[in-house]
ZAKEDO-869201 format. One record per residue (C-alpha): x negated, y, z negated; residue in one letter. Coordinates in steps of 0.02 Angstrom, whole numbers, plus 32768, in hexadecimal, padded with zeros to 4 digits. Each point is the difference from the previous one (the first is absolute). Last residue first. Layout:
N
XYZA
...
END
This chain:
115
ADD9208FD1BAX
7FB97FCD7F4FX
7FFD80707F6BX
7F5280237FB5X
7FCB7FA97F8CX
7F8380657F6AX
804A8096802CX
7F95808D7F70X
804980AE8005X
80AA8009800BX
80567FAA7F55X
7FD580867F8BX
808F804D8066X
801380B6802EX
7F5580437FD8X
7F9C80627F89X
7FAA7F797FA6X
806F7FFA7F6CX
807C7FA68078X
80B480468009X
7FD880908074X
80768091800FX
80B97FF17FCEX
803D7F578004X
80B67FCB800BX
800C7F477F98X
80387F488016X
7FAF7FD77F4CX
7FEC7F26800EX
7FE07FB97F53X
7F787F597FEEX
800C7F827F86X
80CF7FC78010X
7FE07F698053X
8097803C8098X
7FAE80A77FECX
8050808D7FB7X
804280888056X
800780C27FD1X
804B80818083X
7FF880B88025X
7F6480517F9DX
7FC6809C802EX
7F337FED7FFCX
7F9180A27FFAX
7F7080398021X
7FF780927F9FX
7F437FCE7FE8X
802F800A7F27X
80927FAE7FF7X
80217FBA80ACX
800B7F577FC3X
80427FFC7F4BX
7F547FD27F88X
80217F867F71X
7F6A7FE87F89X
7F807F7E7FF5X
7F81805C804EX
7FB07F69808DX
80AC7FA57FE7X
8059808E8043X
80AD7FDD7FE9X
8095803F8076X
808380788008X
8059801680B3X
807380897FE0X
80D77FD08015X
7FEA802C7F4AX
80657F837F95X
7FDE7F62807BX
7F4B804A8004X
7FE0801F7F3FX
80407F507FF0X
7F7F7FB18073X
7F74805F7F9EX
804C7FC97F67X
80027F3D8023X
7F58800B805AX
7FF18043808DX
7F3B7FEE808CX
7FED803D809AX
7FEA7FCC80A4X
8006808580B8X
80648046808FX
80387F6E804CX
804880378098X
80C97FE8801CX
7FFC80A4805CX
8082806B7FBEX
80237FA57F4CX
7F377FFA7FDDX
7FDD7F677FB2X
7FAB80017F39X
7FC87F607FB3X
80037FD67F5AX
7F8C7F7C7F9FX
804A7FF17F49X
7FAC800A7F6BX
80197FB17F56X
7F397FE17FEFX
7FF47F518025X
806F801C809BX
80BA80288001X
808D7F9C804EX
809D80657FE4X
80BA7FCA7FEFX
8013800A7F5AX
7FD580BE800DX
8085800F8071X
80817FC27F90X
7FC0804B7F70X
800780B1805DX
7F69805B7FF2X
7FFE80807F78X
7FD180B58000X
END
């Protein structure tokens, strides 16, 4: 798979061709976790409707949910206004963060809200 040239001209990628993407649940609006795409991972995803990401720990491509069977349906892809960072608006089955949980964004609150 290719990215479109159009698209791919759009991206903002880091030192190592990587882009930071950021998955929202569609139901909720939480933000279940950040990943890394590169120009194939992103491509895989537009094809697939699976969220495909790269590991930069293994270097390899890993599709969430393919191995935990936790699993991310993929309904919409944005861009950012900068174009470095990718917004998946996703369905998630079981946890999204490695850890076990929903979010890898519950654990620590540095500020809470105000009242």
């Amino acid at each position: 798979m290719s990215l479109d040239p159009a698209i791919a001209a759009r991206l903002k990628r880091n030192d190592a061709g990587l882009v930071s993407a950021v998955a929202q649940e569609r139901a909720t609006g939480d933000v279940l976790m950040v990943a890394w795409m590169d120009d194939e991972a992103l491509a895989r995803t537009l094809e697939t409707r699976k969220a495909t990401y790269y590991s930069r720990s293994r270097r390899q491509y890993w599709v969430k949910g393919e191995t935990s069977g936790h699993t991310q349906y993929v309904h919409e892809v944005r861009l950012d206004c900068d174009g470095d960072t990718i917004l998946l608006v996703v369905d998630q089955e079981g946890a999204a963060c490695h850890t076990g949980t929903h979010t890898c964004f519950d654990s620590d609150l540095l500020l809470p809200a105000r009242s």
